[in-house]
Each structure stands twice: as C-alpha cells, then as structure tokens.
N, C-alpha and C positions, 0 to 999 in steps of 0.2 A: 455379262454380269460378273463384277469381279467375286472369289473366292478368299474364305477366310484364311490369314496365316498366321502363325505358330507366332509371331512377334504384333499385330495387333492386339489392340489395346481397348476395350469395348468399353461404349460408354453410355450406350443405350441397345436396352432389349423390349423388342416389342414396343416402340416409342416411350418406356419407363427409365427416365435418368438411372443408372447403375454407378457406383462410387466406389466397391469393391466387391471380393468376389461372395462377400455373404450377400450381398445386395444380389447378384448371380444366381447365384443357390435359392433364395427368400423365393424368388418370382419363377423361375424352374419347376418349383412344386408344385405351379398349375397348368402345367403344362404333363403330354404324355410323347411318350417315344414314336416317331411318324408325322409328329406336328411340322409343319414348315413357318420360321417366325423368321424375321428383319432383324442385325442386331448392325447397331451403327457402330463404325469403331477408328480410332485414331490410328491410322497407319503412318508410318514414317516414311517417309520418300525423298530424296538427294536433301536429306539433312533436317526435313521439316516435318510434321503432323501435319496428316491431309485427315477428312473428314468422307466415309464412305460407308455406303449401306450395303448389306450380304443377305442374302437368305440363304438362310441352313436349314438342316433338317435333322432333328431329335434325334438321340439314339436313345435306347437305353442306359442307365448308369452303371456304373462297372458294381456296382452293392447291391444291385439287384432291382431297387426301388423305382420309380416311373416317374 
C-alpha cells in the first residue's frame, strides 16, 4: 500500500471531492484522532500526475481540537 508524501496533492477525502485546504479542514471536523480514512491524491511521478489511494490514520491536531 503506498504511503502519503510531503509533495502530494489530495483531491479526495473519504471519497468527498476536496478543492482546497478549507474543503480539508470543513470534512476533518467529523472525524476523531485514531480514525483510519482513504484520501486520494495526485502524486507526481517522472514528470506526470498519477492518481493513487492512502490510508492514514488521524492524529490529533497540533490546537488541541479533534
């Protein structure tokens, strides 16, 4: 299973289209830290955007909030 990196680009959380990172944050807030959710995301590879699914796992946020 591949793992997220620092340089993709997500374009779906939880199969909910995402546009930017308030779109991110908006759907985040029903979620809690431990959750494990799918986020698709446009990774770049020898020059292109490929299309590829992760699952991650919730942390907590650094403000304290869930």
């Amino acid at each position: 299973m591949p793992e997220s990196r620092k340089s993709d680009i997500i374009t779906k959380l939880d199969g909910q289209k995402v546009s930017s990172k308030a779109d991110i944050n908006d759907k985040l807030q029903y979620y809690s830290a431990g959750e494990e959710i799918e986020i698709e995301v446009a990774r770049l590879n020898n020059g292109e955007y490929e299309e590829s699914t992760v699952t991650v796992t919730l942390s907590a946020r650094p403000d304290g909030n869930q």
